[in-house]
N, CA and C atoms as a LAMMPS dump frame, in Angstrom:
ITEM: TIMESTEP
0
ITEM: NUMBER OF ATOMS
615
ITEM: BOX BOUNDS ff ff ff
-5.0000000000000000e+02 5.0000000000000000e+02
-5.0000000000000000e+02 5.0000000000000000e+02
-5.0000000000000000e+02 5.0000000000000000e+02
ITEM: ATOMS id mol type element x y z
1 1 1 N 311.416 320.387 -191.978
2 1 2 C 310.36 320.807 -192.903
3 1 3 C 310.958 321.015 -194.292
4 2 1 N 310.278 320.844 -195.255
5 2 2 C 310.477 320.82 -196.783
6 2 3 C 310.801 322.324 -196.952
7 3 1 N 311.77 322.569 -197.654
8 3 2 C 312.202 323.797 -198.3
9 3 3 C 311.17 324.09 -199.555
10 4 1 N 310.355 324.935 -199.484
11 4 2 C 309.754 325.708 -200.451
12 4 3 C 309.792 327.019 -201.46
13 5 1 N 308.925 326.176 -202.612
14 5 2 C 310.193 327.06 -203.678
15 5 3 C 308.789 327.396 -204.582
16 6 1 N 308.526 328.337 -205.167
17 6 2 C 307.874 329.037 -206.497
18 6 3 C 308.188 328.584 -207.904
19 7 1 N 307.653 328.051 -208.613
20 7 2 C 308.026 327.416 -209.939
21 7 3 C 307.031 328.286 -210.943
22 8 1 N 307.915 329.243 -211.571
23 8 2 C 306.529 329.594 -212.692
24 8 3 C 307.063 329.112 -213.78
25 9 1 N 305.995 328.867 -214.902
26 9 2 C 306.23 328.155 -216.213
27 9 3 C 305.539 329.08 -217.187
28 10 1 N 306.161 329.746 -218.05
29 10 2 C 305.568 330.568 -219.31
30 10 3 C 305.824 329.971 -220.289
31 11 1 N 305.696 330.911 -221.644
32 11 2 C 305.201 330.522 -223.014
33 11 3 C 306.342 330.466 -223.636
34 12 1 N 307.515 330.541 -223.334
35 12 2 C 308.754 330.118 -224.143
36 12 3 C 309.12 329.05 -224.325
37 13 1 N 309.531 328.332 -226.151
38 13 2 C 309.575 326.813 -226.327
39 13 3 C 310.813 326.221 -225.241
40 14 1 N 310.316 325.183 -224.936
41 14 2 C 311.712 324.901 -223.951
42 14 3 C 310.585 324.024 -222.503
43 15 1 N 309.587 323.681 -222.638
44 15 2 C 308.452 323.11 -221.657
45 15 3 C 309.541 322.039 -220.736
46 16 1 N 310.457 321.276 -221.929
47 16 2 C 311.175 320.096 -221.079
48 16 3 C 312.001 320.792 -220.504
49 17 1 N 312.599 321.982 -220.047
50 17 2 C 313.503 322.336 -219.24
51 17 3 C 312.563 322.408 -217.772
52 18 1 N 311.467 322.919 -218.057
53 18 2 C 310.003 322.573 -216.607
54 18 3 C 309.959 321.443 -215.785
55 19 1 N 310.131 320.144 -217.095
56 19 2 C 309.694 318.93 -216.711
57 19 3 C 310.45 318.656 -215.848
58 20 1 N 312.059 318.836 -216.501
59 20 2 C 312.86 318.319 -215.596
60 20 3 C 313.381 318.332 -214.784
61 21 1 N 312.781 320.214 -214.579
62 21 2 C 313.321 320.713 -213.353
63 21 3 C 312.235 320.464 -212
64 22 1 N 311.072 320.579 -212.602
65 22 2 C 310.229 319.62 -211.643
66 22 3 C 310.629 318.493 -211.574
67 23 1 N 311.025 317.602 -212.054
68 23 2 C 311.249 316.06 -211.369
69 23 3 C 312.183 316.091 -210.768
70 24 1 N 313.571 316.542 -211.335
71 24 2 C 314.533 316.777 -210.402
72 24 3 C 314.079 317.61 -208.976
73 25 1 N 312.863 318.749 -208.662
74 25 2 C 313.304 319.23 -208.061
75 25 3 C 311.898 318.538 -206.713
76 26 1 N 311.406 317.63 -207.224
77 26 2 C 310.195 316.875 -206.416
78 26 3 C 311.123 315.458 -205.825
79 27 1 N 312.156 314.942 -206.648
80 27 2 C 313.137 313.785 -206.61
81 27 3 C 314.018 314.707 -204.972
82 28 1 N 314.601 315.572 -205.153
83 28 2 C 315.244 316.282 -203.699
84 28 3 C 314.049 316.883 -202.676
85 29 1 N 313.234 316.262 -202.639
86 29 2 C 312.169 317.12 -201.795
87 29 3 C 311.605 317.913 -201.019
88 30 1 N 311.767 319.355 -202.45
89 30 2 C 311.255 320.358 -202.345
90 30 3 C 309.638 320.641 -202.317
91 31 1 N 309.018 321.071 -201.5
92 31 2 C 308.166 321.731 -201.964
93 31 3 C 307.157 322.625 -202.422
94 32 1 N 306.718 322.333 -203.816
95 32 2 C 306.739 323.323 -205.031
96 32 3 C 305.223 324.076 -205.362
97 33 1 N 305.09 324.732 -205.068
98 33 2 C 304.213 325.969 -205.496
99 33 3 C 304.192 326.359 -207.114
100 34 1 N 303.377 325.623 -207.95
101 34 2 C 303.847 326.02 -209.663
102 34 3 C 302.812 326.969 -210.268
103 35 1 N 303.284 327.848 -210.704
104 35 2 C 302.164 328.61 -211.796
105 35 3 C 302.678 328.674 -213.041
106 36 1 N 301.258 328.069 -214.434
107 36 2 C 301.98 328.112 -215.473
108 36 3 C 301.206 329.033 -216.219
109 37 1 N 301.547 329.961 -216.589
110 37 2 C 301.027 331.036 -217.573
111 37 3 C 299.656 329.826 -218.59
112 38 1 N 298.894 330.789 -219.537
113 38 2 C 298.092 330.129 -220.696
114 38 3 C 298.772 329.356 -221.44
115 39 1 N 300.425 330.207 -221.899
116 39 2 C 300.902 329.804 -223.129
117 39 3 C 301.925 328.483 -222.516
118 40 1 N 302.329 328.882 -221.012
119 40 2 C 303.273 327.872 -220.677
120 40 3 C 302.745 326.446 -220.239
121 41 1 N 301.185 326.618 -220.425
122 41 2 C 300.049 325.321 -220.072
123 41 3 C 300.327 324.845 -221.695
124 42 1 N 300.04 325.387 -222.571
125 42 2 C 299.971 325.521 -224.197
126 42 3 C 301.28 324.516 -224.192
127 43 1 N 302.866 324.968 -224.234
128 43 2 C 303.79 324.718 -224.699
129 43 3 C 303.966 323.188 -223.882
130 44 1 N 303.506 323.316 -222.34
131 44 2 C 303.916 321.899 -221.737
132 44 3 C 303.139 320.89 -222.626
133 45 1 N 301.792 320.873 -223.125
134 45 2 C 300.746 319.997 -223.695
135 45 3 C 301.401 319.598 -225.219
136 46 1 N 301.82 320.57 -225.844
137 46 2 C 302.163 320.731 -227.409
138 46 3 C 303.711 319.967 -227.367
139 47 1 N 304.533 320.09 -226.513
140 47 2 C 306.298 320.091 -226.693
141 47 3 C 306.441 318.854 -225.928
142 48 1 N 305.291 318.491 -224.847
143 48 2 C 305.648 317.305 -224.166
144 48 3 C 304.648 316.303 -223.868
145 49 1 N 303.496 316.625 -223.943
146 49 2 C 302.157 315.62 -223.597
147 49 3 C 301.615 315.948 -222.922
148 50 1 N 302.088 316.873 -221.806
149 50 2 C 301.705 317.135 -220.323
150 50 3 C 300.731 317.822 -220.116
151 51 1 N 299.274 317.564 -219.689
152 51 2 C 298.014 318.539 -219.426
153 51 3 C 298.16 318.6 -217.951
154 52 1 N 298.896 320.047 -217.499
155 52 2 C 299.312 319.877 -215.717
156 52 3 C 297.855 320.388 -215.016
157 53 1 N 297.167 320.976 -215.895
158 53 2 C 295.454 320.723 -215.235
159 53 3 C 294.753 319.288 -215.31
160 54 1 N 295.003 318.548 -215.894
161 54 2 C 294.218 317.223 -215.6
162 54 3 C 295.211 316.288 -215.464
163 55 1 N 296.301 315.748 -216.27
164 55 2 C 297.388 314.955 -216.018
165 55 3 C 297.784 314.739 -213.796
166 56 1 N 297.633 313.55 -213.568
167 56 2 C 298.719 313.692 -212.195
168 56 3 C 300.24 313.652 -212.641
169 57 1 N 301.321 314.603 -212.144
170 57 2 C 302.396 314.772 -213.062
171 57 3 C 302.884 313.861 -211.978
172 58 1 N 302.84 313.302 -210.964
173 58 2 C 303.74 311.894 -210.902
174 58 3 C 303.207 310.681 -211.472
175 59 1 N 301.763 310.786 -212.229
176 59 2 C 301.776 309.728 -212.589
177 59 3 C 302.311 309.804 -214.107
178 60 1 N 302.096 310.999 -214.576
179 60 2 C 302.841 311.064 -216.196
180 60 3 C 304.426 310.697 -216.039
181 61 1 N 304.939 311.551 -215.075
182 61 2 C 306.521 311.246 -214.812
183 61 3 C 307.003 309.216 -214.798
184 62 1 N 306.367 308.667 -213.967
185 62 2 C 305.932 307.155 -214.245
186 62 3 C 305.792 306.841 -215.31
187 63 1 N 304.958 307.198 -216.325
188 63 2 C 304.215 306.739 -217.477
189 63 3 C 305.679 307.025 -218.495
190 64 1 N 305.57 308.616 -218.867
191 64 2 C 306.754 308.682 -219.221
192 64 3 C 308.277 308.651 -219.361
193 65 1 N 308.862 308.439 -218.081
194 65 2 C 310.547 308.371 -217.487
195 65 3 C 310.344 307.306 -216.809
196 66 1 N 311.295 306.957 -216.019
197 66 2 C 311.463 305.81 -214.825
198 66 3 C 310.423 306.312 -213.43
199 67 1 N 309.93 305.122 -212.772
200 67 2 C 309.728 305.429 -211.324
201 67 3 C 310.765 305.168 -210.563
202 68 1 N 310.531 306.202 -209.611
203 68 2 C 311.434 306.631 -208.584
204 68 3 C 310.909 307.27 -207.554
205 69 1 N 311.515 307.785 -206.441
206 69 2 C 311.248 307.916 -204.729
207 69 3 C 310.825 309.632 -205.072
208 70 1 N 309.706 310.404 -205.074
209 70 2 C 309.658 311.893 -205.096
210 70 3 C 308.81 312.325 -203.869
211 71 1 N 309.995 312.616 -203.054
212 71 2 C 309.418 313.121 -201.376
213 71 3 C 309.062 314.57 -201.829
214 72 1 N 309.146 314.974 -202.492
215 72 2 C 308.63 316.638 -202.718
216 72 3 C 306.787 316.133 -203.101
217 73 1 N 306.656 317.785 -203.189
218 73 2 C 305.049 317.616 -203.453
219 73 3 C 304.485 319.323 -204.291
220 74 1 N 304.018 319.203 -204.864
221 74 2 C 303.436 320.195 -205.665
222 74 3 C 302.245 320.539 -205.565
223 75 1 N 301.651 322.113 -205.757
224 75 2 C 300.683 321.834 -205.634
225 75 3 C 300.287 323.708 -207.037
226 76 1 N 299.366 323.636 -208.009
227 76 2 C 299.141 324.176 -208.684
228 76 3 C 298.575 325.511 -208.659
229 77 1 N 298.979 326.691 -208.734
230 77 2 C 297.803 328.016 -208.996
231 77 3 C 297.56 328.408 -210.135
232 78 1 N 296.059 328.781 -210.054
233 78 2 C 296.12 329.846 -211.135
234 78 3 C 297.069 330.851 -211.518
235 79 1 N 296.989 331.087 -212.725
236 79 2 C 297.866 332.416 -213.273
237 79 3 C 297.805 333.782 -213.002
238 80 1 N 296.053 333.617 -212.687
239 80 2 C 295.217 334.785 -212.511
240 80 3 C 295 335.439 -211.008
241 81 1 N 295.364 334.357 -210.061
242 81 2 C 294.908 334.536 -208.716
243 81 3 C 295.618 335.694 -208.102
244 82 1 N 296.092 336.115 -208.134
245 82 2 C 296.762 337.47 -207.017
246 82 3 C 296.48 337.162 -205.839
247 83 1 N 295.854 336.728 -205.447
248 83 2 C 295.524 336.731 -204.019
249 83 3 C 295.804 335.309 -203.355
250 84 1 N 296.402 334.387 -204.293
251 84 2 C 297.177 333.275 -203.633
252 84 3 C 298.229 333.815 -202.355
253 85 1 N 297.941 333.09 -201.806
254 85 2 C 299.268 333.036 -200.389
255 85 3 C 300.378 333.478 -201.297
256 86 1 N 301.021 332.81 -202.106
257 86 2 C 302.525 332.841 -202.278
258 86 3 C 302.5 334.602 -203.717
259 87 1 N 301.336 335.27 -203.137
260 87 2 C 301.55 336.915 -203.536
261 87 3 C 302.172 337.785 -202.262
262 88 1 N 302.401 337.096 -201.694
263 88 2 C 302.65 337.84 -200.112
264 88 3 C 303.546 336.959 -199.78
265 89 1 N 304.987 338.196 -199.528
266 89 2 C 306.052 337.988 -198.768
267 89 3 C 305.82 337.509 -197.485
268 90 1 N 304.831 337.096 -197.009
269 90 2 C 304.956 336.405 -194.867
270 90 3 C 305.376 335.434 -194.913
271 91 1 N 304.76 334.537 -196.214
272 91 2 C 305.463 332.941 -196.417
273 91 3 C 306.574 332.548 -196.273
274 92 1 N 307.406 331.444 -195.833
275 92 2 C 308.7 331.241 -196.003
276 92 3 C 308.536 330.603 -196.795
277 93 1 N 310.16 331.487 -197.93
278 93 2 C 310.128 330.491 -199.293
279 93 3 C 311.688 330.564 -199.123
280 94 1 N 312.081 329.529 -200.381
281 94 2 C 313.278 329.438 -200.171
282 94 3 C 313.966 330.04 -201.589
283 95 1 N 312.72 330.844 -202.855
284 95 2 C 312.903 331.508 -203.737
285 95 3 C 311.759 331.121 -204.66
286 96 1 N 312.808 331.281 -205.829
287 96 2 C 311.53 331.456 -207.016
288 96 3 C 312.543 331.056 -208.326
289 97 1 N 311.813 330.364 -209.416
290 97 2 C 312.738 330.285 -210.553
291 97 3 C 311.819 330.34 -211.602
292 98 1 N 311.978 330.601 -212.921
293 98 2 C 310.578 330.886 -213.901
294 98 3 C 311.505 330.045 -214.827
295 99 1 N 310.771 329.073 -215.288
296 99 2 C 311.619 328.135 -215.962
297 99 3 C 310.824 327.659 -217.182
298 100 1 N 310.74 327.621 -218.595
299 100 2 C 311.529 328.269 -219.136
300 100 3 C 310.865 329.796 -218.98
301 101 1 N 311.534 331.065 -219.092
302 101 2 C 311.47 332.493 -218.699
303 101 3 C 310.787 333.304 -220.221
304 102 1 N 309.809 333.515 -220.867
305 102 2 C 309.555 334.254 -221.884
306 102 3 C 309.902 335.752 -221.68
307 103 1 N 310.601 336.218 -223.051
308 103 2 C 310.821 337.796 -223.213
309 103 3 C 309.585 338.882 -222.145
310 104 1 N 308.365 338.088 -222.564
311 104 2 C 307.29 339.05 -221.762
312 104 3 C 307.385 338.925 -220.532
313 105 1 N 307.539 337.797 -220.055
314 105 2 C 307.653 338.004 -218.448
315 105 3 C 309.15 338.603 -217.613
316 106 1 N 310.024 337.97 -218.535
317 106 2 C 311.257 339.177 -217.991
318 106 3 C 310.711 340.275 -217.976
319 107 1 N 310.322 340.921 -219.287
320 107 2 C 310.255 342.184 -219.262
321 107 3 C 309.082 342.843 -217.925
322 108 1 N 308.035 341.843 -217.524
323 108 2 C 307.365 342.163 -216.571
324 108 3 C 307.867 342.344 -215.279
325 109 1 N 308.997 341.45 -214.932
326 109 2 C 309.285 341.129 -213.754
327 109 3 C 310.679 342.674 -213.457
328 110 1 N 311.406 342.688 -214.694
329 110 2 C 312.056 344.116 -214.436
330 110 3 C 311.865 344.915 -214.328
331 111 1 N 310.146 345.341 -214.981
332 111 2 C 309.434 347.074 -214.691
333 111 3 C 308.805 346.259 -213.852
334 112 1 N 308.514 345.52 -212.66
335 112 2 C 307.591 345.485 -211.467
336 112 3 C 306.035 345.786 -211.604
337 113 1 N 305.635 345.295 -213.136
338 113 2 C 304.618 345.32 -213.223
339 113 3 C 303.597 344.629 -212.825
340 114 1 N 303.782 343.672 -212.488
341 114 2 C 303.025 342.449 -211.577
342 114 3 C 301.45 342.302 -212.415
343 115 1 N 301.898 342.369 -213.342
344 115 2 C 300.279 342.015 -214.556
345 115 3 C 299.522 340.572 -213.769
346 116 1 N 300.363 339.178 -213.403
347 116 2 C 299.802 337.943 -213.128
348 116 3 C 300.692 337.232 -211.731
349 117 1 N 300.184 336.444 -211.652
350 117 2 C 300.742 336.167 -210.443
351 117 3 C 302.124 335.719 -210.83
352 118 1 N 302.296 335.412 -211.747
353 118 2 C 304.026 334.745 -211.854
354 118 3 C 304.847 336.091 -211.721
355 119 1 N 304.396 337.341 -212.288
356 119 2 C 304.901 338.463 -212.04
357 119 3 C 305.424 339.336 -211.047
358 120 1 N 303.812 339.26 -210.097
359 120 2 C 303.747 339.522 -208.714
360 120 3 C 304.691 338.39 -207.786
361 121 1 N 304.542 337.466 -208.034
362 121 2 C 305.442 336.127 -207.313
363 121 3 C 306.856 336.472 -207.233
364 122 1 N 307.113 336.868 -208.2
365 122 2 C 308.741 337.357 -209.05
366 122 3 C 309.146 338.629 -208.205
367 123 1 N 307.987 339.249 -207.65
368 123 2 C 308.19 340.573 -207.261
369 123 3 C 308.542 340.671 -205.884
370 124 1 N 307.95 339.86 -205.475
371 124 2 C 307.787 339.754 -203.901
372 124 3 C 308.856 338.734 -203.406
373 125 1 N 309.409 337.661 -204.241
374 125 2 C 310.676 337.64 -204.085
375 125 3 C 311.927 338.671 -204.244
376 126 1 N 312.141 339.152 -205.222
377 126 2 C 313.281 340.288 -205.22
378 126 3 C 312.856 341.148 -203.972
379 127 1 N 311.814 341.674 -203.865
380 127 2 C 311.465 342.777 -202.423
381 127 3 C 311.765 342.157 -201.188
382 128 1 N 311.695 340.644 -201.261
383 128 2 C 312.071 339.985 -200.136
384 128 3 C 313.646 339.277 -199.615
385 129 1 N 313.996 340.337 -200.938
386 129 2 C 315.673 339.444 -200.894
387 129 3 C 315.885 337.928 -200.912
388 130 1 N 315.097 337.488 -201.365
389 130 2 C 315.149 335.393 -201.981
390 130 3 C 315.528 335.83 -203.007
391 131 1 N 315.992 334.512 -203.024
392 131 2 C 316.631 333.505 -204.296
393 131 3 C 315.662 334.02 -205.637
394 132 1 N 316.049 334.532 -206.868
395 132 2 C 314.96 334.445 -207.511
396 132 3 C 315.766 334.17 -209.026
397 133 1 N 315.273 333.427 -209.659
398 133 2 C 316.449 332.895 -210.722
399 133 3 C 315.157 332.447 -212.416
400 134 1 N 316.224 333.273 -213.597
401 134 2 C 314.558 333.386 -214.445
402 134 3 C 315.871 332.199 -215.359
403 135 1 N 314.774 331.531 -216.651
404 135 2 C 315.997 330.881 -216.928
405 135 3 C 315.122 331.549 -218.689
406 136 1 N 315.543 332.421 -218.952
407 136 2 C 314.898 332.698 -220.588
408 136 3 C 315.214 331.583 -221.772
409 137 1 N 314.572 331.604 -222.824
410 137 2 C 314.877 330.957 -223.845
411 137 3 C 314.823 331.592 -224.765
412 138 1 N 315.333 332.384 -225.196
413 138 2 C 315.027 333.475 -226.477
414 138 3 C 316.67 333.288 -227.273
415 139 1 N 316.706 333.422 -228.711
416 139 2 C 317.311 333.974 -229.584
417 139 3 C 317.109 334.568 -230.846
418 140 1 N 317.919 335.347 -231.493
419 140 2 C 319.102 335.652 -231.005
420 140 3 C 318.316 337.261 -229.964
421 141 1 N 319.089 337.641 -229.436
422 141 2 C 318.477 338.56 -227.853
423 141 3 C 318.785 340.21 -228.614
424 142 1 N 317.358 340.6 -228.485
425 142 2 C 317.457 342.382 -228.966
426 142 3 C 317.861 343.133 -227.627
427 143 1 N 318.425 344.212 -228.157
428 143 2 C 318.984 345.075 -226.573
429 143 3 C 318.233 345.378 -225.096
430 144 1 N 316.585 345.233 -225.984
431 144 2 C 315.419 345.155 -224.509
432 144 3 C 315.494 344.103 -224.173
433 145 1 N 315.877 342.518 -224.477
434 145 2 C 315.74 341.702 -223.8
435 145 3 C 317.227 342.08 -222.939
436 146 1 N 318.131 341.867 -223.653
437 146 2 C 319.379 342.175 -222.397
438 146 3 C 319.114 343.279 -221.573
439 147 1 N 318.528 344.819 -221.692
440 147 2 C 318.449 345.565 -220.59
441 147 3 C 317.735 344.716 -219.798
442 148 1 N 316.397 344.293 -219.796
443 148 2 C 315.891 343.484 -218.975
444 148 3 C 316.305 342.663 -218.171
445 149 1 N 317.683 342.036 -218.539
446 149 2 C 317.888 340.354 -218.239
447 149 3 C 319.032 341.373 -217.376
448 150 1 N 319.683 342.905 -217.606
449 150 2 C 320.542 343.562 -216.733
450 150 3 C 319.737 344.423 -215.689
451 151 1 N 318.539 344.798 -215.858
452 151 2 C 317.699 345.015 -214.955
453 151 3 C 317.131 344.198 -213.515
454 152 1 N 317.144 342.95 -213.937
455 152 2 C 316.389 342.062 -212.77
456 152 3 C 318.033 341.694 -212.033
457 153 1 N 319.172 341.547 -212.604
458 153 2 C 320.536 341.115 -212.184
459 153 3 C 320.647 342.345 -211.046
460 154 1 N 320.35 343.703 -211.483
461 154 2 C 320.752 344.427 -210.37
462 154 3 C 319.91 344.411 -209.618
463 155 1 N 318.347 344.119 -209.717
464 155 2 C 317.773 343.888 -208.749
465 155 3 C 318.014 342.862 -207.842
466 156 1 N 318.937 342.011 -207.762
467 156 2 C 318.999 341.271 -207.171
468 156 3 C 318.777 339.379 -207.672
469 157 1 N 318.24 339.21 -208.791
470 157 2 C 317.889 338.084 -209.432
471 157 3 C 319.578 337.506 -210.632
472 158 1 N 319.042 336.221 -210.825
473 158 2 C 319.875 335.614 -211.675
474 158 3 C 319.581 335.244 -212.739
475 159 1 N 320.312 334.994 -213.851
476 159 2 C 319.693 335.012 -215.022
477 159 3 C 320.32 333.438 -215.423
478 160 1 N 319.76 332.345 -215.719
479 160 2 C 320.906 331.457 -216.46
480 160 3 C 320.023 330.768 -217.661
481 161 1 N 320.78 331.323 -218.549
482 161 2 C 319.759 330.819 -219.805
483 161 3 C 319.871 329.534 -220.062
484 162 1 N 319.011 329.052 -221.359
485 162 2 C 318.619 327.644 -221.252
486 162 3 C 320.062 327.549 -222.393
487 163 1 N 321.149 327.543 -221.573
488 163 2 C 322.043 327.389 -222.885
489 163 3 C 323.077 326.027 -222.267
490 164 1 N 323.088 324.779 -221.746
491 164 2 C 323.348 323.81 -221.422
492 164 3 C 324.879 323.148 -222.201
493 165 1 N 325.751 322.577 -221.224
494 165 2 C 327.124 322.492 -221.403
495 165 3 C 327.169 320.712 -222.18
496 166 1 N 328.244 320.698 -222.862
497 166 2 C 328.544 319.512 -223.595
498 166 3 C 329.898 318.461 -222.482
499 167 1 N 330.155 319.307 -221.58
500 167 2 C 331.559 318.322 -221.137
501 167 3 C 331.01 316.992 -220.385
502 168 1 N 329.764 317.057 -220.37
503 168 2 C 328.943 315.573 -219.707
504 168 3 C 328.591 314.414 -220.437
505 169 1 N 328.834 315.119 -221.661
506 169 2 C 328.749 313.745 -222.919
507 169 3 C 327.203 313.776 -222.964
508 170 1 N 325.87 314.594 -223.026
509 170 2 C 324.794 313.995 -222.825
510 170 3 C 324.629 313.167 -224.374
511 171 1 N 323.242 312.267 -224.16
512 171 2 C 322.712 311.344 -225.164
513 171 3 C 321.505 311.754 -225.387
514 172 1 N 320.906 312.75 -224.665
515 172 2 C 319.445 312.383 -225.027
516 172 3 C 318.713 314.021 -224.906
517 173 1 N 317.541 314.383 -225.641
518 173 2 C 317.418 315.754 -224.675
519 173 3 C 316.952 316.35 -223.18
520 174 1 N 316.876 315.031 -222.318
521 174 2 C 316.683 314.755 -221.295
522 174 3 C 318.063 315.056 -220.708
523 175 1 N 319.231 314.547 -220.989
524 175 2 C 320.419 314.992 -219.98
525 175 3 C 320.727 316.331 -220.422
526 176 1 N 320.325 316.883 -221.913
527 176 2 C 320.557 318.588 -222.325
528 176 3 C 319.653 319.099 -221.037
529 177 1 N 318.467 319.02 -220.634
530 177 2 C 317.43 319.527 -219.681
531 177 3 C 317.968 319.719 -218.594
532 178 1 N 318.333 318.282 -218.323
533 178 2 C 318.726 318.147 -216.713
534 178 3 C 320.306 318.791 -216.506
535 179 1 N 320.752 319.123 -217.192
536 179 2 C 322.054 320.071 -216.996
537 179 3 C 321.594 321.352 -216.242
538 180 1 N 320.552 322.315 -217.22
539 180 2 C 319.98 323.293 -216.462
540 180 3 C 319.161 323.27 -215.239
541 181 1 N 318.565 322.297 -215.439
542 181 2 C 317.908 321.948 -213.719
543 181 3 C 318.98 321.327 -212.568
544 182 1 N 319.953 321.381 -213.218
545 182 2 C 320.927 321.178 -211.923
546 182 3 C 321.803 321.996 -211.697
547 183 1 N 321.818 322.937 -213.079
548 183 2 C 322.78 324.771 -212.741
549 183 3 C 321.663 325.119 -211.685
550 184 1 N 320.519 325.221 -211.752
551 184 2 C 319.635 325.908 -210.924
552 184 3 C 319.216 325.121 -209.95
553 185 1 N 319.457 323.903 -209.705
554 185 2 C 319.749 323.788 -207.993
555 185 3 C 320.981 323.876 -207.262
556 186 1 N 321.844 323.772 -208.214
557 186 2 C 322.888 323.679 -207.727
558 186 3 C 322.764 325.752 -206.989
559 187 1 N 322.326 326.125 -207.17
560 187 2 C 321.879 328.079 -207.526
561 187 3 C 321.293 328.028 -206.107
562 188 1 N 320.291 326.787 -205.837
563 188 2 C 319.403 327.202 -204.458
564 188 3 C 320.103 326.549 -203.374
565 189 1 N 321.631 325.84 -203.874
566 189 2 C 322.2 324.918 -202.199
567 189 3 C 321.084 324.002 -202.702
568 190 1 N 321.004 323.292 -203.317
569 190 2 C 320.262 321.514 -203.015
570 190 3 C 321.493 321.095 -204.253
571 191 1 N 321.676 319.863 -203.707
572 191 2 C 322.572 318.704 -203.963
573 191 3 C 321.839 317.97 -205.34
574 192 1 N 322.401 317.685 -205.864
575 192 2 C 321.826 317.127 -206.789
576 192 3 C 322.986 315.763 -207.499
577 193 1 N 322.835 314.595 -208.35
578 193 2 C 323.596 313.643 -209.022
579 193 3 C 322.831 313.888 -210.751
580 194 1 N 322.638 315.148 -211.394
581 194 2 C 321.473 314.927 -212.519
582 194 3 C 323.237 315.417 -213.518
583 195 1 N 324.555 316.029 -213.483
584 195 2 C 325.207 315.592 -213.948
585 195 3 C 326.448 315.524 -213.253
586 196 1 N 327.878 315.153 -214.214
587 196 2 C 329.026 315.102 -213.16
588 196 3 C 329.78 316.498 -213.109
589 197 1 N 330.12 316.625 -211.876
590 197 2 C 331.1 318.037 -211.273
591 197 3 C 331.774 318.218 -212.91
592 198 1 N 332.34 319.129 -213.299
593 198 2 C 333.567 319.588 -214.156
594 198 3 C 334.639 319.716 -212.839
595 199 1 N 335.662 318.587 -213.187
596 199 2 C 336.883 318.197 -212.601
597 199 3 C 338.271 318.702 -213.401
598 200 1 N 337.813 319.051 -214.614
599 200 2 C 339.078 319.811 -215.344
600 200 3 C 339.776 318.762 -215.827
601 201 1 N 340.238 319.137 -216.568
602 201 2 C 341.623 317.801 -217.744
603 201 3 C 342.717 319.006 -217.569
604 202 1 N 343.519 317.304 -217.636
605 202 2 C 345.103 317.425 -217.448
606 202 3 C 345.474 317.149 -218.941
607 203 1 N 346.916 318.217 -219.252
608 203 2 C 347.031 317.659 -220.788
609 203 3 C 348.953 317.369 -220.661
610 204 1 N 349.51 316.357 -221.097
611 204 2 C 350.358 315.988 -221.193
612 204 3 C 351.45 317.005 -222.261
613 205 1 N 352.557 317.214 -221.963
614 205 2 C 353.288 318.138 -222.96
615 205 3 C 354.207 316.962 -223.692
């Protein structure tokens, strides 16, 4: 059976770190449970084309990138619903990742305020001891965003910001993306080829 995973998407610029972590993470076939906030519906439409209420996102993924084999499968909630299945710990999940992570919803997910379902989702993972991994995009970071981002760490969550490594040589902002969508599978145990291992250099004296 497919390993299932929570994808929330908020209002922080950074929509293509979403995209790609959905394709990458529909390409290993996971499957994905997504909720995208108002603003993180806003930022996917504005930053990338993507209307994930009317768009089919494998057929945009086609339209826009290469076709390819995506045994995963997705399927959309409201923001608003609370009472979706995946508000309740009975489900087996295999975690949760909020990708890209806005200041407001950290800050929601560390006081356990559970305002929306990406909140509550967030919550009921940490209470459930899963995987739960936020990936923020904010700079430069005021001391409430770091208490926050040290708040959910001791709760049990991971923090890996959208801050993406150069030793892969990328070309495009597609391999900047897919760096972080492969720190964060590489985070849940799924395998991934989106860049190469760091093997370390040898330096001659």
């Amino acid at each position: 059976m497919a390993r299932r995973l929570i994808v929330g998407i908020t209002g922080a610029s950074g929509a293509l770190y979403a995209v790609r972590f959905l394709k990458a993470a529909l390409e290993a076939g996971l499957r994905l449970d997504v909720i995208a906030s108002g603003y993180g519906l806003r930022l996917l439409a504005e930053e990338c084309g993507l209307n994930l209420k009317s768009d089919n996102f494998g057929d945009w993924l086609d339209r826009t990138y290469d076709r390819t084999d995506r045994p995963g499968s997705m399927t959309l909630h409201p923001a608003g619903d609370q009472g979706a299945e995946i508000a309740s710990g009975s489900g087996p999940m295999a975690g949760m990742v909020v990708i890209p992570c806005s200041m407001k919803t950290l800050s929601g997910i560390a006081r356990g305020t559970a305002t929306n379902l990406i909140e509550r989702a967030a919550d009921v993972t940490l209470k459930e001891r899963r995987r739960l991994i936020l990936v923020p995009r904010e700079t430069p970071l005021n001391l409430a965003h770091i208490e926050n981002m040290r708040a959910v760490t001791l709760a049990g969550g991971s923090i890996v910001p959208a801050m993406p490594a150069f030793y892969q040589k990328p070309r495009t902002l597609e391999d900047l993306a897919d760096f972080i969508a492969g720190r964060v599978l590489s985070l849940l145990d799924e395998p991934h080829e989106l860049y190469p291992a760091w093997t370390g250099r040898t330096t001659e004296n």
